[in-house]
N, C-alpha and C positions, 0 to 999 in steps of 0.2 A: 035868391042867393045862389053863386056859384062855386065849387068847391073843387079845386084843380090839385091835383096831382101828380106825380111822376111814376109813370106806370111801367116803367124799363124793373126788370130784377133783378136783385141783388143775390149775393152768395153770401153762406155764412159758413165757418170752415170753424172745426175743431181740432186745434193743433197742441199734442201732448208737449211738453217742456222736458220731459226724463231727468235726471239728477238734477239739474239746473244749470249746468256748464253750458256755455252758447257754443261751443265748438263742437258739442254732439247734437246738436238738433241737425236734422235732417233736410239735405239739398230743398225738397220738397214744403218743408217747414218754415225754412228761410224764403224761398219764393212767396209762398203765400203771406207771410209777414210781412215780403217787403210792397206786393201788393196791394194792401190793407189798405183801408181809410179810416178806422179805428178801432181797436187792440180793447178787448174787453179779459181783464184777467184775475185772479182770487191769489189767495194766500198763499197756493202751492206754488207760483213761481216763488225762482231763484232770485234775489239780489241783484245777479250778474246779468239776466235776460230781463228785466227792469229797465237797467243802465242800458243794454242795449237798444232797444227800443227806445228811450229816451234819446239817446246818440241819435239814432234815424231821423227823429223829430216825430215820429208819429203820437197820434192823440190816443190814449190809453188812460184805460177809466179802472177802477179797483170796484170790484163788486162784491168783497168779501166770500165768506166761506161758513 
């Protein structure tokens, strides 16, 4: 039996939310969000960085807290 894989790596990036308003996250914060191929996030986002992310269309998973 053969067991194949994708051996290219990945990144995984820790990006704080700070009060929850999407207008204060940072140049660097939004790049790498908008890079993403999927948004893993807990209870401490905002409402408003939710919707956002939704809006982009990206695939965002709720992991709780």
């Amino acid at each position: 039996m053969t067991t194949s894989f994708n051996s290219e790596k990945g990144k995984v990036y820790l990006v704080g939310a700070g009060p929850g308003d999407p207008g204060l996250l940072t140049v660097k914060a939004v790049e790498v969000i908008q890079k993403a191929d999927i948004i893993l996030y807990d209870k401490l986002v905002g409402e408003e960085i939710i919707k956002m992310l939704k809006d982009m269309n990206k695939q965002i998973i709720y992991v709780g807290k």
